[in-house]
MDTraj code that builds the backbone (N, CA, C; nanometers):
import mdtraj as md
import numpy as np

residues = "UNK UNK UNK UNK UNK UNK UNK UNK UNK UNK UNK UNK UNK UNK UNK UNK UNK UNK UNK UNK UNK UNK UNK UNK UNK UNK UNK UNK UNK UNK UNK UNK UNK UNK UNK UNK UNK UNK UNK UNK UNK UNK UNK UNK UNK UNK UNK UNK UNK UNK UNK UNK UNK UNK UNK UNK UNK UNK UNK UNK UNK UNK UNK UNK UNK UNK UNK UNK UNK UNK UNK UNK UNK UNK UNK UNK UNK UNK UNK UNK UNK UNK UNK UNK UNK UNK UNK UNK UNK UNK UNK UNK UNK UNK UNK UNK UNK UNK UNK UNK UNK UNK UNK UNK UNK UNK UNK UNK UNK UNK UNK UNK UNK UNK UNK UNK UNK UNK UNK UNK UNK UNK UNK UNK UNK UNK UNK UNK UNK UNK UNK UNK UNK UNK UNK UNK UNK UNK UNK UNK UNK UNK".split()
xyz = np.array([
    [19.4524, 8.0887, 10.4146],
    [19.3446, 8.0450, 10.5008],
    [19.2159, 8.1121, 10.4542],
    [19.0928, 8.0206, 10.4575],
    [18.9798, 8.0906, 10.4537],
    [18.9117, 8.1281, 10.5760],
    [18.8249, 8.2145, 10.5693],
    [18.7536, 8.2822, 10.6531],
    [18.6457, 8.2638, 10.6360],
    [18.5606, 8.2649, 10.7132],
    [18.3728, 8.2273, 10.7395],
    [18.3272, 8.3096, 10.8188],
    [18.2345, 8.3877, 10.8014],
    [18.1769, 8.4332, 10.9166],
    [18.0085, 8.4222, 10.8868],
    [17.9657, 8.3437, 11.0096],
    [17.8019, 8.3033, 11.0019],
    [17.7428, 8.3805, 11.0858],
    [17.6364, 8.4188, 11.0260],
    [17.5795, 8.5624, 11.1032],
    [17.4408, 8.4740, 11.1288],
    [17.3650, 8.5003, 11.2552],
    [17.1899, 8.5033, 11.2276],
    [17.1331, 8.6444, 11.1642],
    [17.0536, 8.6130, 11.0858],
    [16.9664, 8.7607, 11.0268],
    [17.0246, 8.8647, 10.9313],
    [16.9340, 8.8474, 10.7909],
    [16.9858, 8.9803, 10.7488],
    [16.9646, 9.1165, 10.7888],
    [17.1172, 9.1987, 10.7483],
    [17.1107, 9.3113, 10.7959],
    [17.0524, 9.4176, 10.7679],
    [16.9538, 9.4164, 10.6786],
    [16.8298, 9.5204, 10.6637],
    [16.8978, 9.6437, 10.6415],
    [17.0039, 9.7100, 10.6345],
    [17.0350, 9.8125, 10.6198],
    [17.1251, 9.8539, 10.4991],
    [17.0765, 9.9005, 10.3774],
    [17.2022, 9.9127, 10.2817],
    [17.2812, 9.9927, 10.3012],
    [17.3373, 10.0720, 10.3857],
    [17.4369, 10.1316, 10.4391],
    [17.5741, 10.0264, 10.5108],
    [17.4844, 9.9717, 10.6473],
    [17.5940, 9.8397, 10.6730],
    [17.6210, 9.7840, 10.5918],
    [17.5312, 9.7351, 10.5019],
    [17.5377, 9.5946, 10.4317],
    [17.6783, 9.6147, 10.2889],
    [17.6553, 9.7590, 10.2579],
    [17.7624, 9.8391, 10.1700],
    [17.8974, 9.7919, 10.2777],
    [17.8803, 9.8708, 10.3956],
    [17.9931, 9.8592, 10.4299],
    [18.1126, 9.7248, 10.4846],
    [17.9721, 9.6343, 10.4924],
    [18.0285, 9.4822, 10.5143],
    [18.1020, 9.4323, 10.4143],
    [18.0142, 9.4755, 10.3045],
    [18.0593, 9.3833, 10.1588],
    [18.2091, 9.4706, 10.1154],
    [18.1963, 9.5698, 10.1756],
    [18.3202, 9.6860, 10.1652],
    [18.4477, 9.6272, 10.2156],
    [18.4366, 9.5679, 10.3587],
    [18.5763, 9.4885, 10.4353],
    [18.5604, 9.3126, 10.3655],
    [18.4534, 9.3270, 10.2790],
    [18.4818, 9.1305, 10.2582],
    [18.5889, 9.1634, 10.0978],
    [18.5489, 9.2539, 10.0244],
    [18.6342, 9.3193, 9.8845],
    [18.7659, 9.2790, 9.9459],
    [18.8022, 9.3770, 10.0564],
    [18.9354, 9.4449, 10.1071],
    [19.0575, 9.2687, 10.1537],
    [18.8913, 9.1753, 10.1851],
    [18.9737, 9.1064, 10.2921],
    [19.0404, 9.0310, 10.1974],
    [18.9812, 8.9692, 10.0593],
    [19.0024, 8.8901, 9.9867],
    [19.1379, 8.8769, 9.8901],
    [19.2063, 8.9800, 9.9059],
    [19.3589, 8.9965, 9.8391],
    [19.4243, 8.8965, 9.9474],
    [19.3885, 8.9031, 10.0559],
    [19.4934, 8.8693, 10.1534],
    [19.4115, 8.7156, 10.2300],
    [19.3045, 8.7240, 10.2646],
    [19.2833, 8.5604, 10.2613],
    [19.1085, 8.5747, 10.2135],
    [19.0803, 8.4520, 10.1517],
    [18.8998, 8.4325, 10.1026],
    [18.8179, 8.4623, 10.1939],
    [18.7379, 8.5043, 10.1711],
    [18.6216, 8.5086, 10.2776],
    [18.4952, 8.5542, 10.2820],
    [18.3885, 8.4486, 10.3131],
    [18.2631, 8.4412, 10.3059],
    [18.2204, 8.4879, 10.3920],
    [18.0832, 8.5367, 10.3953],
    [17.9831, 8.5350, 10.4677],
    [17.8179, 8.4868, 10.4467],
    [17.8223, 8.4329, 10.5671],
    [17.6774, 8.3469, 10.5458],
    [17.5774, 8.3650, 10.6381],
    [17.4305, 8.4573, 10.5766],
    [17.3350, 8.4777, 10.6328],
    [17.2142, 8.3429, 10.7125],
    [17.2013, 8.3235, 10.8169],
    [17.1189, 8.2551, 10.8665],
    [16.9792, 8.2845, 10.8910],
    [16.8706, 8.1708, 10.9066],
    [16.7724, 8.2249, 10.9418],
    [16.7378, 8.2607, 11.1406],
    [16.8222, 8.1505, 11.2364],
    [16.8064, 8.1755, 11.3256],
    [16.9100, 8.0539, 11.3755],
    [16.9470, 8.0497, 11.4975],
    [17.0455, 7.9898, 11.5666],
    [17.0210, 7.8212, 11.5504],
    [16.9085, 7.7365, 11.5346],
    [16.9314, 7.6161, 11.4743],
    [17.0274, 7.6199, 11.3243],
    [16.9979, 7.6978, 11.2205],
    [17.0261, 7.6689, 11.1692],
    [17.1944, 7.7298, 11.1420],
    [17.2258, 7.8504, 11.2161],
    [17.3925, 7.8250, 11.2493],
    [17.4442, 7.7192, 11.3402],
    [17.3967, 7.6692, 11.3891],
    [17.4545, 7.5447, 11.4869],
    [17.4543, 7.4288, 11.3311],
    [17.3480, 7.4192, 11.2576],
    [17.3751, 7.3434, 11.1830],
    [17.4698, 7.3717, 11.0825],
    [17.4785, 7.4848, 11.0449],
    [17.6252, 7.5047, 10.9570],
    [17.7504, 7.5061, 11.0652],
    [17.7363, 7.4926, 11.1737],
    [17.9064, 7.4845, 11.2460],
    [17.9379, 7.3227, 11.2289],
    [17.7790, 7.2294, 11.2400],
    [17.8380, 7.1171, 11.2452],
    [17.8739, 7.0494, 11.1144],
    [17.8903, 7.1265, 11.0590],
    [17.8738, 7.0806, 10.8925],
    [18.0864, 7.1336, 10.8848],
    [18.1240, 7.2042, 10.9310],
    [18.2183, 7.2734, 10.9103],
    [18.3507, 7.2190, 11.0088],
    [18.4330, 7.2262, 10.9503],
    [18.6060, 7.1951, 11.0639],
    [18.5967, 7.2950, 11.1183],
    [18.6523, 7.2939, 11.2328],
    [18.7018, 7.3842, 11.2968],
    [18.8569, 7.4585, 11.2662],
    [18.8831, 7.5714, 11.3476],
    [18.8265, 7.6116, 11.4390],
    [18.7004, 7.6899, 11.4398],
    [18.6425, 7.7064, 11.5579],
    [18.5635, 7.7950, 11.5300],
    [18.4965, 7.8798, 11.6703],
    [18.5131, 7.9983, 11.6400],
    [18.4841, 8.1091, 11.6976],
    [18.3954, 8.2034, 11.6800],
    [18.3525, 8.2066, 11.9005],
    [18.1603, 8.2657, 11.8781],
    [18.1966, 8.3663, 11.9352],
    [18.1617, 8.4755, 11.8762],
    [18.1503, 8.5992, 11.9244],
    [18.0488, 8.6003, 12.0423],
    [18.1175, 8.6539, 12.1433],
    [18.0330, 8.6651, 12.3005],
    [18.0797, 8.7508, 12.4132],
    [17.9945, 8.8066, 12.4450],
    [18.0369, 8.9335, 12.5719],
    [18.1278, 8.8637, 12.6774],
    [18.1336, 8.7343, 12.6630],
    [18.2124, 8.6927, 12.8177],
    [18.3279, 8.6541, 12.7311],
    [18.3598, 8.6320, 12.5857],
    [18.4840, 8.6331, 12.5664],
    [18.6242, 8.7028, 12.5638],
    [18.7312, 8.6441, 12.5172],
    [18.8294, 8.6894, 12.5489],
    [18.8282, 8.8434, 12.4590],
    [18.9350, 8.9607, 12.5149],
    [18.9588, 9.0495, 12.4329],
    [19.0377, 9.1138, 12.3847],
    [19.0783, 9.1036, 12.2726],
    [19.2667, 9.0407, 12.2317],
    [19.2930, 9.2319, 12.2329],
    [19.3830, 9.2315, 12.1865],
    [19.4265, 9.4109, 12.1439],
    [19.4105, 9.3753, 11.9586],
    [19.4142, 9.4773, 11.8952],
    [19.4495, 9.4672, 11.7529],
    [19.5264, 9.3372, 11.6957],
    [19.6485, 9.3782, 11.7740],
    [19.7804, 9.2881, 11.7402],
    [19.8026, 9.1911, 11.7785],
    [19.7334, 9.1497, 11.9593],
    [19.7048, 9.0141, 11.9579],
    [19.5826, 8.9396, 11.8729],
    [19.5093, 8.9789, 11.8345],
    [19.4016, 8.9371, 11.7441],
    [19.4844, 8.9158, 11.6126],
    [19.6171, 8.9818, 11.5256],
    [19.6703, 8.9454, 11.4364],
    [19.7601, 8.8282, 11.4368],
    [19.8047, 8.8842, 11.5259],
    [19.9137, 8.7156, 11.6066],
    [19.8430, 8.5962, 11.5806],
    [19.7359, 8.5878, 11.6650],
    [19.6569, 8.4763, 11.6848],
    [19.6147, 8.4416, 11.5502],
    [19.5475, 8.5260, 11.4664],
    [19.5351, 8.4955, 11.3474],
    [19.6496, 8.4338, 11.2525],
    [19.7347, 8.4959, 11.2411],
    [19.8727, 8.4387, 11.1917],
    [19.9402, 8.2957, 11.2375],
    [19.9081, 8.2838, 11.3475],
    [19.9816, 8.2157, 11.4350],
    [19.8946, 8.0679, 11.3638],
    [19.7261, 8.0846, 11.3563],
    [19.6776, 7.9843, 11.2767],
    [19.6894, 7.9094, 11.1401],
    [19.7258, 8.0422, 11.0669],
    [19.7530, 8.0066, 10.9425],
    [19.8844, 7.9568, 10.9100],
    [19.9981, 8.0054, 10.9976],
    [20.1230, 7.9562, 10.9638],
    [20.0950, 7.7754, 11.0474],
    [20.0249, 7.7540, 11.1363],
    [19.9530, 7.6041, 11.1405],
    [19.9009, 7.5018, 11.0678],
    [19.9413, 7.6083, 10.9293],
    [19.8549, 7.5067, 10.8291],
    [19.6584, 7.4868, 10.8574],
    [19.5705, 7.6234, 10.8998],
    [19.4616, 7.6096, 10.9368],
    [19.4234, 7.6813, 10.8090],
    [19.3154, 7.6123, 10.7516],
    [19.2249, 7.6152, 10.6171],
    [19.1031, 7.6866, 10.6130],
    [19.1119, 7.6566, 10.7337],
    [18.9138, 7.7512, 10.7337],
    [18.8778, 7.7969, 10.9103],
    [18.8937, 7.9106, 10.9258],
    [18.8566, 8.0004, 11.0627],
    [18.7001, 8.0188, 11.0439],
    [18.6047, 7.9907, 11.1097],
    [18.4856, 8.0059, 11.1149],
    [18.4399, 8.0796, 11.2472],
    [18.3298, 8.1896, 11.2387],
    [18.3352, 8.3202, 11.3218],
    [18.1641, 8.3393, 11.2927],
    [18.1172, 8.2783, 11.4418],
    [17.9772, 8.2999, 11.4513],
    [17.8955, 8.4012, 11.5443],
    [17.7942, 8.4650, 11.4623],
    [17.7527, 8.5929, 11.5255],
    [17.6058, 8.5322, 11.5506],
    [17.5495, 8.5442, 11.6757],
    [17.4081, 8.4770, 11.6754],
    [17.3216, 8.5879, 11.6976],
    [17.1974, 8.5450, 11.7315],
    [17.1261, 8.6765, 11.6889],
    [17.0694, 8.8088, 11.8361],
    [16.9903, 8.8671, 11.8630],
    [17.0010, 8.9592, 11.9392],
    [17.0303, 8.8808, 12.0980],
    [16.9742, 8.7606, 12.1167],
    [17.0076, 8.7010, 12.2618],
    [17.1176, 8.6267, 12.2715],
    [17.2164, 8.5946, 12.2107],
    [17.3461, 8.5738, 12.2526],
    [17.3447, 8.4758, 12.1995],
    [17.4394, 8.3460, 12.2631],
    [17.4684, 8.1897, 12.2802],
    [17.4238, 8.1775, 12.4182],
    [17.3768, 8.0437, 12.4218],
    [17.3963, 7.9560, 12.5606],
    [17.5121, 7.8832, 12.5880],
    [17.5343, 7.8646, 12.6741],
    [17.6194, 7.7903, 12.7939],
    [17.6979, 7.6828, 12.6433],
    [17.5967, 7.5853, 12.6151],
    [17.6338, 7.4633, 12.5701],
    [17.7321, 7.5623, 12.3821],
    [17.6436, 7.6245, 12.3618],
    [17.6816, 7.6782, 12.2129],
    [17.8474, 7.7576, 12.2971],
    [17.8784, 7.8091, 12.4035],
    [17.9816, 7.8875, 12.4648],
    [18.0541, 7.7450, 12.4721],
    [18.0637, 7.6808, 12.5134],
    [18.1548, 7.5492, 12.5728],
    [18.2070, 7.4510, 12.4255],
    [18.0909, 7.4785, 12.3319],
    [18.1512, 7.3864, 12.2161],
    [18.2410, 7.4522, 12.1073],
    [18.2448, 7.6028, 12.1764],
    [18.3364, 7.6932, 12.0803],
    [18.4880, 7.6966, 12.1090],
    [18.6013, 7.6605, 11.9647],
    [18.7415, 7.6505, 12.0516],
    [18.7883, 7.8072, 12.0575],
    [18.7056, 7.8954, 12.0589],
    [18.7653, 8.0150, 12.1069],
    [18.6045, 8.1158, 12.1498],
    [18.6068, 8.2265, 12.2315],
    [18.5239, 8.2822, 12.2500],
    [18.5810, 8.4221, 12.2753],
    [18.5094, 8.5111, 12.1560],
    [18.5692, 8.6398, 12.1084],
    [18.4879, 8.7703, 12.1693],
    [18.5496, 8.8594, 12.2215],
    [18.4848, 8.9638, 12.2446],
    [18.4855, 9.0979, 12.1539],
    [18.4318, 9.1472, 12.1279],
    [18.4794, 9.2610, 12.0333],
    [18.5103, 9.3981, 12.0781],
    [18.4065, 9.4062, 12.2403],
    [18.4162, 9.5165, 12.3792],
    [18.3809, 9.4633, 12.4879],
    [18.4058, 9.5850, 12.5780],
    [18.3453, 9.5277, 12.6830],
    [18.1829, 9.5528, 12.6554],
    [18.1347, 9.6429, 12.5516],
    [18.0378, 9.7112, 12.5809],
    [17.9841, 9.6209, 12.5003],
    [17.8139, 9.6117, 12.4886],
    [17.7389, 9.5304, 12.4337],
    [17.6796, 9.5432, 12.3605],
    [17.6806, 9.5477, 12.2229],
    [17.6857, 9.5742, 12.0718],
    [17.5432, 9.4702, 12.0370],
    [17.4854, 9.5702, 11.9296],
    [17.4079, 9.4875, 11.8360],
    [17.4840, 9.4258, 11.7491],
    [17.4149, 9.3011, 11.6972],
    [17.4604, 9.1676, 11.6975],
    [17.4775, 9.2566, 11.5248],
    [17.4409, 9.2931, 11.4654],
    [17.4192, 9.3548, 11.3095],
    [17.5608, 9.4080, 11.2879],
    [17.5504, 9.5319, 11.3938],
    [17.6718, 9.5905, 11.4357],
    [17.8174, 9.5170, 11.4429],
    [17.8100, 9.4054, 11.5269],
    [17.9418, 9.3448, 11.5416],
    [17.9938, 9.2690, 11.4064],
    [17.9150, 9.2611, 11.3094],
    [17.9349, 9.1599, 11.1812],
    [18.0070, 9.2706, 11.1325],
    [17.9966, 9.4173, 11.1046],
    [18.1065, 9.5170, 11.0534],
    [18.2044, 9.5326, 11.1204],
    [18.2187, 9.5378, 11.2268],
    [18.3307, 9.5454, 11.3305],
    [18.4479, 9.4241, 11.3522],
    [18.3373, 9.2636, 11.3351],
    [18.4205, 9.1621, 11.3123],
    [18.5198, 9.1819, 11.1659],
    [18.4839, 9.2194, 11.0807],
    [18.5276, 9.2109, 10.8983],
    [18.6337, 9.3311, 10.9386],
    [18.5722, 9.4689, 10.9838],
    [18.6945, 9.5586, 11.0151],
    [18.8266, 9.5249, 11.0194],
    [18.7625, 9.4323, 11.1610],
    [18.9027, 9.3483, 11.2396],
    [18.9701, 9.2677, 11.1863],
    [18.9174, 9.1508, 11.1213],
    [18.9754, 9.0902, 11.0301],
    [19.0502, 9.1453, 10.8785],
    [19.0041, 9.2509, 10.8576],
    [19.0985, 9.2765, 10.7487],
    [19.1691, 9.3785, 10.8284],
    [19.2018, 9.4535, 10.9349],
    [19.3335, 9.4791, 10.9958],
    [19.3820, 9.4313, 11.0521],
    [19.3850, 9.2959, 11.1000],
    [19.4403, 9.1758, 11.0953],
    [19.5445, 9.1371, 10.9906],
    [19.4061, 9.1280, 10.8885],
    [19.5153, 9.0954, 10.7160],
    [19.6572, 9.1540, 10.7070],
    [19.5667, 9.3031, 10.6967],
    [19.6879, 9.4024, 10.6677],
    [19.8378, 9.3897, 10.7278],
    [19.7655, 9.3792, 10.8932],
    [19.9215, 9.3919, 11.0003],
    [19.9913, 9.2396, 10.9423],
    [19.9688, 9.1785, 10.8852],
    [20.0394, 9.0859, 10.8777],
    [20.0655, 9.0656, 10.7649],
    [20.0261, 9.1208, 10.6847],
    [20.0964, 9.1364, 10.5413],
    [20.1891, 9.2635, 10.5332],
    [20.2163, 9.3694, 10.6035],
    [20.2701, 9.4398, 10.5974],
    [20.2569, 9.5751, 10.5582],
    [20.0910, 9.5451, 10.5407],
    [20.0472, 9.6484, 10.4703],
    [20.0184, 9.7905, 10.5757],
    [19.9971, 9.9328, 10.5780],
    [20.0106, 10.0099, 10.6254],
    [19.8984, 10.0796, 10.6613],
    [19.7795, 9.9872, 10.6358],
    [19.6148, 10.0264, 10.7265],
    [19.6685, 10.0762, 10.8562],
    [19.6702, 10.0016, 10.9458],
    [19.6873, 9.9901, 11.0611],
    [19.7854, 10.0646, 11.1498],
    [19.7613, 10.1910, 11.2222],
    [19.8399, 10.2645, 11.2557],
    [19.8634, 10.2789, 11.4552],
    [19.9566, 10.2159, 11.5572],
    [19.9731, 10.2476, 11.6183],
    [19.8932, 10.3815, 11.6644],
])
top = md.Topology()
chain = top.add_chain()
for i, resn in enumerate(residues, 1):
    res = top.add_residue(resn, chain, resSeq=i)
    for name in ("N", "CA", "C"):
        top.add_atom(name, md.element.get_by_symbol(name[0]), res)
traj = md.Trajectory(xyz[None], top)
């Protein structure tokens, strides 16, 4: 399965930006995965509609899996025969209502409320200990 994750805004920081490109290295043994800088929320709405689903918006009112349900779920897609997971981060004011309702999943990352820069390392984290737990690999420690 491939992976997408559409961000609004670059992240201005070569420290994050090291460490992003750090979990996209890691993720790629175990499934592809892009990331794609936007200029502002028209134009990620226009790359979602360009794209299959599924696809999933990172948002404070979404769901909030544990580690392992977040691997499940992940797994659970790909053994579905799903080709491309797409994972949108919008920019400091959230989604609206309509962008929340057209998403087939809505992801939380905390309860607490994270810069939007921030959650693009935290999403890739997750996703490649995701990878790992399901490849068998031994990142991921109880």
């Amino acid at each position: 399965m491939r992976l997408r994750v559409v961000a609004v805004g670059k992240l201005k920081d070569a420290a994050l930006e090291g460490l992003c490109d750090r979990y996209v290295r890691r993720l790629r043994p175990f499934m592809a995965t892009e990331v794609t800088e936007v200029r502002d929320l028209a134009a990620l709405r226009e790359a979602w509609r360009r794209q299959p689903g599924p696809h999933v918006v990172l948002d404070e009112r979404g769901d909030e899996p544990t580690t392992r349900e977040f691997a499940a779920w992940l797994g659970d897609a790909q053994a579905r025969g799903g080709r491309l997971m797409s994972f949108y981060i919008g920019d400091a004011m959230g989604f609206d209502d309509a962008d929340r309702g057209a998403a087939d999943r809505l992801l939380a990352l905390s309860r607490l409320t994270l810069p939007h820069r921030l959650a693009r390392l935290l999403l890739l984290e997750q996703l490649y200990r995701a990878a790992t737990l399901l490849a068998g690999h031994p990142y991921h420690h109880d």
